[in-house]
ZAKOL-971319 format. One record per residue (C-alpha): x, y, z; residue in three letters; residue number from 1. Coordinates in Angstrom, 1 decimal. Example, Ala and Ser with C-alpha at 12.3 -4.5 7.8 and 13.67 -1.06 7.14 Angstrom:
BEGIN
        X        Y        Z   residu   num
     12.3     -4.5      7.8      ALA     1
     13.7     -1.1      7.1      SER     2
END
This chain:
BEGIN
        X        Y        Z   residu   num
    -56.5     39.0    -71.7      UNK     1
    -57.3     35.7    -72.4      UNK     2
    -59.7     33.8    -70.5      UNK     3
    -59.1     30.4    -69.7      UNK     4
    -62.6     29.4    -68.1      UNK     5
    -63.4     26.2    -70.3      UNK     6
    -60.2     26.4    -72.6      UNK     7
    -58.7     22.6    -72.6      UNK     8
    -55.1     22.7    -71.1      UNK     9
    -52.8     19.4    -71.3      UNK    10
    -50.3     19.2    -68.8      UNK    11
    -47.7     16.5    -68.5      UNK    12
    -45.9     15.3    -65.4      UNK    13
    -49.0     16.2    -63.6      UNK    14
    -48.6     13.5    -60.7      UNK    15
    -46.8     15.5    -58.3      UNK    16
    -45.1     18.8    -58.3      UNK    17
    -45.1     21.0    -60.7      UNK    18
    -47.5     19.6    -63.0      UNK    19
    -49.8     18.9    -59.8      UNK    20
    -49.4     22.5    -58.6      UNK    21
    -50.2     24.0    -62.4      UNK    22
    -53.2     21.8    -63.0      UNK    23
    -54.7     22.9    -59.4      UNK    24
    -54.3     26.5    -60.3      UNK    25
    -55.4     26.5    -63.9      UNK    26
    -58.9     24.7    -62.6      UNK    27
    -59.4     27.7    -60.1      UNK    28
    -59.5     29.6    -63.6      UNK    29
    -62.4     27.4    -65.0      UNK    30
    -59.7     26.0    -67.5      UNK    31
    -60.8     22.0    -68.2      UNK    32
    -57.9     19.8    -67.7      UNK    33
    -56.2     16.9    -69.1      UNK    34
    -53.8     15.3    -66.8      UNK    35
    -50.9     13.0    -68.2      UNK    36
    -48.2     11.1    -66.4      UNK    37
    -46.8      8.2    -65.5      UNK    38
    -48.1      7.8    -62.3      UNK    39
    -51.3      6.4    -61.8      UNK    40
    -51.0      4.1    -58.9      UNK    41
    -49.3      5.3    -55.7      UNK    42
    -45.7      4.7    -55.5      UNK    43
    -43.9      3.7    -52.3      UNK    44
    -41.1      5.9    -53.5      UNK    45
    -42.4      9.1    -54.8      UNK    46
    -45.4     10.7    -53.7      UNK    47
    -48.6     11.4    -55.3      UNK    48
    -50.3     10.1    -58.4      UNK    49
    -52.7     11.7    -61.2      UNK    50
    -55.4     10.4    -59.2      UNK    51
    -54.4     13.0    -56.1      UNK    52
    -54.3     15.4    -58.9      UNK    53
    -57.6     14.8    -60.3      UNK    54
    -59.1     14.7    -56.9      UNK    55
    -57.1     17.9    -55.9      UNK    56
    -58.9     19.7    -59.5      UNK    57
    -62.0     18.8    -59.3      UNK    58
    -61.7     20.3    -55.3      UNK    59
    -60.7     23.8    -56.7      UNK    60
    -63.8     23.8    -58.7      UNK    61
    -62.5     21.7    -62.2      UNK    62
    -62.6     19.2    -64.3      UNK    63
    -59.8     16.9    -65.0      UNK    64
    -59.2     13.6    -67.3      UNK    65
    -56.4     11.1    -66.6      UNK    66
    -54.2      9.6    -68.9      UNK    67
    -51.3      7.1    -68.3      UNK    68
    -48.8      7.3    -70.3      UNK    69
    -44.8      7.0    -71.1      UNK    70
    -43.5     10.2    -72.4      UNK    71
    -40.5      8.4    -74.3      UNK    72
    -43.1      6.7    -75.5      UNK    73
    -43.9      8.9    -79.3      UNK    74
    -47.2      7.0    -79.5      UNK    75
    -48.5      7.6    -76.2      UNK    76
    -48.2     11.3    -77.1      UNK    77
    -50.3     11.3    -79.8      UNK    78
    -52.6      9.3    -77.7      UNK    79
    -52.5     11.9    -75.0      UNK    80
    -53.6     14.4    -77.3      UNK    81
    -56.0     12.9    -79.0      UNK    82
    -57.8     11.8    -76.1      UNK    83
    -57.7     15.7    -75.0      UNK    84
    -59.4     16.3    -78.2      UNK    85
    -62.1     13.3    -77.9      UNK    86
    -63.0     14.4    -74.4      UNK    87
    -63.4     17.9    -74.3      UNK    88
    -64.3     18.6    -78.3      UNK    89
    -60.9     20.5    -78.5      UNK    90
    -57.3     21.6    -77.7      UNK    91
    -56.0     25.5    -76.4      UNK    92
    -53.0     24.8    -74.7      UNK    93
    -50.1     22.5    -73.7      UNK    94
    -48.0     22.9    -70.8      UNK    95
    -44.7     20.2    -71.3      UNK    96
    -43.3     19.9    -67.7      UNK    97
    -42.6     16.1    -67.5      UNK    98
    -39.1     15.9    -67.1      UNK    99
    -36.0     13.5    -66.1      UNK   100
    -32.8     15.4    -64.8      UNK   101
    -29.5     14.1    -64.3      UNK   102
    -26.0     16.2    -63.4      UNK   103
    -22.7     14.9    -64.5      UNK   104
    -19.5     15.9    -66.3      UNK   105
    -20.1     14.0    -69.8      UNK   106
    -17.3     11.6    -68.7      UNK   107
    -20.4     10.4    -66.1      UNK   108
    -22.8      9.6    -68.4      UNK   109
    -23.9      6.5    -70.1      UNK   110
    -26.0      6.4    -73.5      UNK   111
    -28.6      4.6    -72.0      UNK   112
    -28.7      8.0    -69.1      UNK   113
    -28.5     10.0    -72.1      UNK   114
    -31.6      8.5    -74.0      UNK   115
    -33.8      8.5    -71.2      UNK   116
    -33.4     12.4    -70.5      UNK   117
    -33.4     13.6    -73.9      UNK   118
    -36.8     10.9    -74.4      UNK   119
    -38.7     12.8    -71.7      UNK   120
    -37.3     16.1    -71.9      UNK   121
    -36.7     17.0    -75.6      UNK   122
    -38.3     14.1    -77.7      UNK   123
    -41.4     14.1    -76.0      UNK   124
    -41.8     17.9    -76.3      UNK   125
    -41.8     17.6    -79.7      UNK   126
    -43.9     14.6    -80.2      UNK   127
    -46.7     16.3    -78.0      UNK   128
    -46.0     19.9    -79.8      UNK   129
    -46.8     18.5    -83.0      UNK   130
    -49.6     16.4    -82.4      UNK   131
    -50.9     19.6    -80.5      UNK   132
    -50.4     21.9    -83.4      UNK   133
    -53.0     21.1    -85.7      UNK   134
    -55.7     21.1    -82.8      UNK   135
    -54.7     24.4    -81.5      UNK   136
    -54.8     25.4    -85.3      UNK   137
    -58.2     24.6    -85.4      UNK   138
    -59.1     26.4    -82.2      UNK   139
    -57.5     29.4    -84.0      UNK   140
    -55.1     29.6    -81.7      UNK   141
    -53.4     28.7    -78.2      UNK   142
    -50.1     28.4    -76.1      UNK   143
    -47.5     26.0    -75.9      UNK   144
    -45.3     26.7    -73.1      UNK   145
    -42.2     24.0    -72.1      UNK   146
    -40.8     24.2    -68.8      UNK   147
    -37.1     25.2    -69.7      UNK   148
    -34.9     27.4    -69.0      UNK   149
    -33.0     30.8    -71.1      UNK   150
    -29.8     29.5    -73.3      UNK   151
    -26.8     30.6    -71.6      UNK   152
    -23.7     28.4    -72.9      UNK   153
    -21.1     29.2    -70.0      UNK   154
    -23.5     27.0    -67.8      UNK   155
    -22.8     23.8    -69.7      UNK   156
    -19.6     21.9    -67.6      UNK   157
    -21.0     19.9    -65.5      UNK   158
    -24.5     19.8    -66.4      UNK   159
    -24.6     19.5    -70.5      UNK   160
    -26.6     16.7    -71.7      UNK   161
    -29.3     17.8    -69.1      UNK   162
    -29.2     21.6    -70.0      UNK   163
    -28.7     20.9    -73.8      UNK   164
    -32.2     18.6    -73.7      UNK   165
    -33.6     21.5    -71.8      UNK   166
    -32.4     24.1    -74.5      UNK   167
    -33.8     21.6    -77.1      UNK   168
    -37.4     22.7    -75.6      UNK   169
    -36.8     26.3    -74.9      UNK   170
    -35.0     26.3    -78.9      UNK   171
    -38.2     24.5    -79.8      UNK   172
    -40.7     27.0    -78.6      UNK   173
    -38.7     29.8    -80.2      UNK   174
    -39.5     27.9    -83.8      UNK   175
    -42.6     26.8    -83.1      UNK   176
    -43.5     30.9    -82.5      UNK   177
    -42.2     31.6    -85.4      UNK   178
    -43.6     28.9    -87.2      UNK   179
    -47.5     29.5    -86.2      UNK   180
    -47.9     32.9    -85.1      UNK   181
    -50.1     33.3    -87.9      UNK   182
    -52.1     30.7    -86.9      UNK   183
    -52.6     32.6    -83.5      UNK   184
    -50.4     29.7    -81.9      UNK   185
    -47.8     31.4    -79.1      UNK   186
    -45.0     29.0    -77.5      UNK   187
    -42.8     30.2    -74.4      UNK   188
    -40.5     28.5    -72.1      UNK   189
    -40.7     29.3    -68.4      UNK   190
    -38.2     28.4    -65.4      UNK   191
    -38.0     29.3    -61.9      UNK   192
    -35.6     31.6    -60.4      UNK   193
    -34.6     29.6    -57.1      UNK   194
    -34.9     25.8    -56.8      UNK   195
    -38.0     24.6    -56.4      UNK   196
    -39.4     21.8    -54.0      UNK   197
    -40.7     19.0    -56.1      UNK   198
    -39.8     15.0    -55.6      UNK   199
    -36.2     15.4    -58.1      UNK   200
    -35.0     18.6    -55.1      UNK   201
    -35.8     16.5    -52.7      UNK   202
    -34.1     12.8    -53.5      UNK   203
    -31.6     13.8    -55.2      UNK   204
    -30.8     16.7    -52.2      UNK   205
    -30.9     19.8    -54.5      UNK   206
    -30.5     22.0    -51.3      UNK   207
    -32.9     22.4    -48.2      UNK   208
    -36.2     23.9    -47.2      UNK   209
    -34.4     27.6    -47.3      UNK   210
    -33.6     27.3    -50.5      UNK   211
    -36.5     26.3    -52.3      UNK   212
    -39.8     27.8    -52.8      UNK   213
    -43.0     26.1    -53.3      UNK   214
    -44.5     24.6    -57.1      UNK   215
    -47.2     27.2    -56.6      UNK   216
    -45.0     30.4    -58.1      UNK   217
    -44.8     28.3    -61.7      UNK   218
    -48.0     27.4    -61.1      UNK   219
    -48.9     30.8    -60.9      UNK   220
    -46.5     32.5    -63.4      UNK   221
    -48.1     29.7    -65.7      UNK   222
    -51.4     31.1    -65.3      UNK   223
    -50.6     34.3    -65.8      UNK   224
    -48.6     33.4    -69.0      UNK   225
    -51.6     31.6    -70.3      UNK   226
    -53.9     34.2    -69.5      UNK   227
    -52.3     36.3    -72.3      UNK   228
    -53.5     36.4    -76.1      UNK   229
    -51.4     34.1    -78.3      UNK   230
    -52.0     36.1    -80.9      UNK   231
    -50.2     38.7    -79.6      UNK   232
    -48.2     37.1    -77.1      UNK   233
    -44.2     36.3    -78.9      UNK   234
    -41.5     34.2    -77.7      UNK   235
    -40.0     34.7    -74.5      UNK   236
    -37.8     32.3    -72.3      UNK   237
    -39.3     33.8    -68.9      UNK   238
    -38.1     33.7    -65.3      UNK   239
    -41.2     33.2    -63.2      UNK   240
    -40.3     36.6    -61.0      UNK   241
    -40.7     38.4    -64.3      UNK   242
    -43.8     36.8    -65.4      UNK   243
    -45.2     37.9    -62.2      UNK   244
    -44.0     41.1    -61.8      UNK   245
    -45.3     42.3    -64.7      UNK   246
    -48.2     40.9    -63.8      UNK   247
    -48.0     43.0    -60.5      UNK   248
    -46.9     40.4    -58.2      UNK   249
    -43.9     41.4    -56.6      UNK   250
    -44.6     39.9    -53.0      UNK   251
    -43.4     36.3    -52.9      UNK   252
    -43.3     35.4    -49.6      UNK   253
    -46.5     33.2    -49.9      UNK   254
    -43.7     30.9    -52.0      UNK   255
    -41.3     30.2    -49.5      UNK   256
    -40.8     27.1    -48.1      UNK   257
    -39.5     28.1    -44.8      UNK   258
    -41.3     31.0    -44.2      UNK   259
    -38.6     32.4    -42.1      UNK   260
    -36.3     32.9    -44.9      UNK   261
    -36.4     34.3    -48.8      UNK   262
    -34.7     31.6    -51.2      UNK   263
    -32.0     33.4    -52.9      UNK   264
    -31.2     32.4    -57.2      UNK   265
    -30.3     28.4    -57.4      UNK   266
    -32.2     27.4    -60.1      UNK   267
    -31.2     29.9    -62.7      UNK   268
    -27.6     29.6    -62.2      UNK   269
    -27.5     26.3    -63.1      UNK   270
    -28.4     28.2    -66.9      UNK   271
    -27.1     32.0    -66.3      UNK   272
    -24.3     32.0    -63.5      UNK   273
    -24.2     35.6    -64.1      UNK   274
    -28.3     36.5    -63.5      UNK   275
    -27.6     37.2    -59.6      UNK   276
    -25.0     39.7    -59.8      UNK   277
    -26.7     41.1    -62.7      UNK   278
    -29.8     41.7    -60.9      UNK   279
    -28.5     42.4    -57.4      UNK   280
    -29.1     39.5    -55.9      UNK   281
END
């Protein structure tokens, strides 16, 4: 086991949903956070801000720092890092959530939709990954994790810029594994099994309240996936039921949106059409 009681975490998109729910959970584990996303004043359209977020840390017991910033922006990620390092003395870990999602046959997109995923999800991965790297080096070690899902190729029509800037992460991690294991430095890529509630589910009607499950199963098959050594932790793009499982979790009724009903497998066939049958779902 790892502990993560004072280790610096970086999360990105960590306004609202996901990122919100992570940060929340890693503070209950004494982990010291650095919240970045665009968000810093409240938006009439989408709820909650990294202000909400700090507040929400420092009320399970944390400490969190804020930074604004524009993930297309490759500037502001080195920014974002470095202030991680200038305020808490160090890096151990980056969690790259922030991320734009559009569906279309290709025929639907423009360039300018095109450059605005691949600039949050893809580009900004990498610009934070690297400027991560030589602090976690210096730590002797840490975890990069991306929130992206397994490469399964028969899920591209209809969704393929959006899955192949996803992939870019997930193929990302695998290298960056590679690349620094000896350095202690671990990178995974984690996605959910069913759809998750978050702001994107919701506007852009991604299926109801009995289809979803709550940000708090990432949040929690993050933890447990950052609790692990990175030096002996390897690549793996993980389904958060597995993650969980094997960390003895197999009741996940707590996650359910309507509590009246289990969510059945939404999210992972968008990447792996095949995964319900498969596992007898």
């Amino acid at each position: 086991m790892w502990t993560l009681k004072d280790k610096v975490i970086l999360i990105t998109g960590a306004s609202r949903g996901v990122g919100a729910a992570c940060a929340v959970a890693l503070a209950r584990e004494g982990a010291k956070l650095v919240l970045a996303a665009k968000t810093i004043e409240p938006d009439p359209r989408l709820p909650g801000t990294l202000l909400d977020t700090a507040r929400a840390v420092e009320a399970a017991g944390g400490e969190a720092h804020v930074v604004a910033f524009d993930a297309r922006d490759s500037q502001g990620c080195a920014r974002v890092v470095a202030e991680s390092v200038e305020r808490f003395g160090g890096l151990d870990g980056l969690v790259n959530n922030a991320g734009a999602i559009f569906w279309s046959p290709v025929a639907g997109w423009t360039v300018k939709r095109f450059d605005l995923v691949f600039g949050v999800n893809m580009r900004a991965s990498f610009a934070l990954s690297q400027a991560a790297i030589p602090h976690l080096r210096a730590r002797g070690g840490g975890h990069i994790l991306m929130m992206s899902p397994p490469i399964v190729p028969d899920a591209l029509p209809g969704k393929a810029p959006y899955l192949v800037s996803k992939w870019g992460m997930t193929a990302l991690a695998m290298a960056i594994d590679a690349e620094e294991s000896e350095h202690g430095i671990s990178a995974s890529a984690l996605w959910p099994v069913t759809g998750i509630r978050t702001a994107a589910t919701e506007n852009l009607g991604m299926g109801d309240q009995k289809e979803w499950r709550t940000p708090e199963i990432l949040a929690d098959a993050t933890v447990a996936l950052l609790r692990r050594d990175p030096k002996r932790l390897r690549f793996r793009a993980w389904l958060d039921e597995d993650v969980l499982a094997e960390a003895g979790v197999t009741d996940l009724t707590k996650y359910r949106c309507d509590p009246d009903f289990e969510p059945q497998p939404m999210s992972i066939e968008l990447v792996d059409p095949g995964w319900a049958a498969r596992n007898g779902r």
